[in-house]
C-alpha positions, 0 to 999 in steps of 0.5 A, spaced: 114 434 232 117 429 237 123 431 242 129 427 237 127 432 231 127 438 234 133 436 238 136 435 232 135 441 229 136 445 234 143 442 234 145 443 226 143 451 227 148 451 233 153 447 229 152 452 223 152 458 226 159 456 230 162 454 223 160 461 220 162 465 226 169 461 225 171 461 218 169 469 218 174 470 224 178 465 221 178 469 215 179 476 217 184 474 222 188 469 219 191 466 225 196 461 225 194 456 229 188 455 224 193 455 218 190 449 216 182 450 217 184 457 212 188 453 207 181 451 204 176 456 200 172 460 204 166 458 199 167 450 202 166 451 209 160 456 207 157 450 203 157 445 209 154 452 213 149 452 209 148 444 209 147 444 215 142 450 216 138 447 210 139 440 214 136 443 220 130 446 215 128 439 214 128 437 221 125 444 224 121 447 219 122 452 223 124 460 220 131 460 225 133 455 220 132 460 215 135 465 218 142 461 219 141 460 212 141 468 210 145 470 215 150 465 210 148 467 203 149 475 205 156 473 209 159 470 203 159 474 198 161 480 202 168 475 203 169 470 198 174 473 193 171 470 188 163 474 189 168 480 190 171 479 183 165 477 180 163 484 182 167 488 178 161 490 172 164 496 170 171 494 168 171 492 161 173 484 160 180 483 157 181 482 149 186 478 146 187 484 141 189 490 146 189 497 144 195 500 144 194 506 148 190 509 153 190 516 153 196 518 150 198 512 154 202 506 153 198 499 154 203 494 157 200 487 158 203 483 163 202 475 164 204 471 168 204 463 167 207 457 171 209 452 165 209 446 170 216 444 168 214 443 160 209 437 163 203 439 159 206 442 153 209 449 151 203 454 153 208 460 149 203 458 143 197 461 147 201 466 150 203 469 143 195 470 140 194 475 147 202 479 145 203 480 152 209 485 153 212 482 159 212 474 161 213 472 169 215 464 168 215 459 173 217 451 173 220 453 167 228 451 166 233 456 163 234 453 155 225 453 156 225 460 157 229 462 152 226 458 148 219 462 149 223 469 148 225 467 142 217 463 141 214 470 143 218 476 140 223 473 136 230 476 134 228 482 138 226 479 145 230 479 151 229 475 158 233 473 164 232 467 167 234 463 175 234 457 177 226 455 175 224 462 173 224 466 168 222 473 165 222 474 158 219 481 155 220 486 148 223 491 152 230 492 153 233 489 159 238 492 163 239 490 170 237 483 173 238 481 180 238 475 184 239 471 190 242 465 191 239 458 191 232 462 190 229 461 184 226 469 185 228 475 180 228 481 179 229 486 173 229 492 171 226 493 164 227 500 160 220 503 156 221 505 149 218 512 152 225 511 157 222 510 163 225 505 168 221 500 172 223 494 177 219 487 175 219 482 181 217 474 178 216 469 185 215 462 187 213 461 193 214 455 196 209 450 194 203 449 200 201 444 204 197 438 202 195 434 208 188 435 210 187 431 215 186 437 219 185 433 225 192 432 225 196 435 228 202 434 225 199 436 219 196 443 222 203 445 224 207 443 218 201 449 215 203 453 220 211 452 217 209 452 211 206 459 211 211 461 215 216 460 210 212 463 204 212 469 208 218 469 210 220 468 202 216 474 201 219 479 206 225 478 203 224 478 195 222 486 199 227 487 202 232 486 196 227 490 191 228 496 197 235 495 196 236 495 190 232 500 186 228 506 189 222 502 192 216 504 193 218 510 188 219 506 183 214 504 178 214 496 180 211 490 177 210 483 182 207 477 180 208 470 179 206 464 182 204 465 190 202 457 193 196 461 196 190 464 196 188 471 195 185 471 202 191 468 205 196 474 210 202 473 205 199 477 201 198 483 206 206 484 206 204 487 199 198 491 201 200 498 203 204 499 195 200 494 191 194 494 188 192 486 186 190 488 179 185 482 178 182 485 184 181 492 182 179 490 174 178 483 173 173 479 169 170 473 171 173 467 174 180 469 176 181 462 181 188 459 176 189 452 179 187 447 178 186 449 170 181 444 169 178 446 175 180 452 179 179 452 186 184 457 188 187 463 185 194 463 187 197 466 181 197 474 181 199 481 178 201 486 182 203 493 181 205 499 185 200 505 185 204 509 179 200 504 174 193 503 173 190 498 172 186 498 165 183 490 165 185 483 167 182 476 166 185 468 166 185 464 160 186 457 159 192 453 156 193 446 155 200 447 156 200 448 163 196 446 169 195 453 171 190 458 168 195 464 166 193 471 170 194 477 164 193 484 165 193 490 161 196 496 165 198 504 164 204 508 167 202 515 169 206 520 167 
């Protein structure tokens, strides 16, 4: 083996074992100067990892670059979101027709659905085959949002709407709050057993689309994007902490995140939160881009006086977006 190739080789194992120690603590520690590298799917930098140990392969022939090769399998799956889902054999997928109860319990099916402002058709036909009991809508106008309600539910259904967010629902609604300029909405909804719950509906700021990662100017306009999602988040919490009894209150959040389920905004929401489609979902859950969807970015979350029974996506023509719908159950 001439001194080029081995050169060569060893070169590329370094290379890919420089990126897997990278993007694990990139991953886990998500700090702000590596916003950008972050922004991406896990899965990607893992498939250049693995492109590079497979490459060092063909150069080497050698068992160090096989090594580096399953050092990058078993990594992945232990953090990709995607491989953790996947995992959840023992939950039951989610069916289009539900069981009413659970246990002496109330089913109530939770969707929630950007509907990219109508461009792609109404998506509340789809919506309706899965007769979820609250919809979160985003990228929809007020005459749109009552015009699902009444599409769903009828003469007996009830909904709020602010700015380019809606929330639509067979329960009765009594209070709505909402922020100036904000599109973000909170409501509280009375259950038929007489049970209040709180329901937040966001959508955070739309991400960052430049890529040229060597830029940076395109790493700090991520670093300021992700600051304003979070900032946007703390506040929605801050205004669910003061206007209800949070976290004693039974509350339902969810909506239309513009970022990742590994990205930190996502860790204000840990301490009261169970991400439903993390703790019972089925199968593919990423929700963007609907054709081919690379990111999971829209979410339902719950405070820990639910429990989630199931939780799956579905694909609609109407919208860009697949819908996130889950089925949950409040303890007594």
């Amino acid at each position: 083996m001439s001194k080029t190739r081995r050169a060569i080789g060893r070169g590329l194992i370094v290379s890919s074992l420089l990126l897997l120690f990278l993007t694990v603590c990139s991953y886990a520690r998500q700090p702000d100067r590596l916003t950008a590298f972050t922004v991406f799917p896990i899965w990607m930098w893992g498939g250049i990892g693995l492109l590079l140990s497979a490459f060092a392969f063909l150069f080497l022939r050698a068992p160090r670059s096989l090594i580096v090769t399953a050092i990058w399998a078993i990594s992945l799956p232990v953090v990709m979101d995607e491989a953790i889902v996947l995992s959840n054999f023992s939950h039951d997928p989610i069916k289009q027709k539900r069981e009413p109860s659970s246990n002496g319990k109330r089913v109530i099916r939770v969707a929630t659905v950007n509907c990219a402002g109508f461009a792609y058709g109404d998506p509340a036909e789809d919506l309706k085959k899965w007769d979820p009991d609250i919809v979160l809508l985003q990228h929809v106008f007020p005459n749109r949002v009552k015009q699902m309600a009444q599409n769903l539910y009828g003469s007996g259904g009830e909904f709020r709407a602010n700015m380019t967010n809606g929330i639509i629902t067979r329960f009765e609604i009594r209070r709505g709050t909402i922020r100036p300029r904000v599109p973000h909405q909170q409501a509280t909804l009375r259950l038929p057993n007489g049970k209040d719950i709180e329901v937040v509906n966001v959508a955070l700021t739309t991400a960052a689309t430049d890529m040229r990662l060597w830029s940076e100017k395109s790493r700090s306009v991520h670093r300021s994007n992700r600051a304003i999602r979070s900032t946007e988040l703390s506040a929605v919490l801050r205004t669910l902490k003061l206007t209800s009894s949070f976290p004693n209150s039974p509350t339902i959040l969810g909506g239309d995140f513009n970022a990742g389920a590994t990205d930190i905004v996502h860790r204000q929401l840990v301490g009261d939160f169970d991400d439903t489609f993390s703790e019972v979902g089925r199968g593919w859950g990423n929700t963007f881009h609907r054709r081919f969807p690379v990111l999971r970015i829209d979410h339902v979350y719950a405070t820990r006086q639910f429990r989630p029974l199931s939780s799956g996506v579905i694909v609609s023509k109407g919208t860009d977006h697949r819908i996130v719908i889950s089925d949950i159950v409040i303890h007594d």
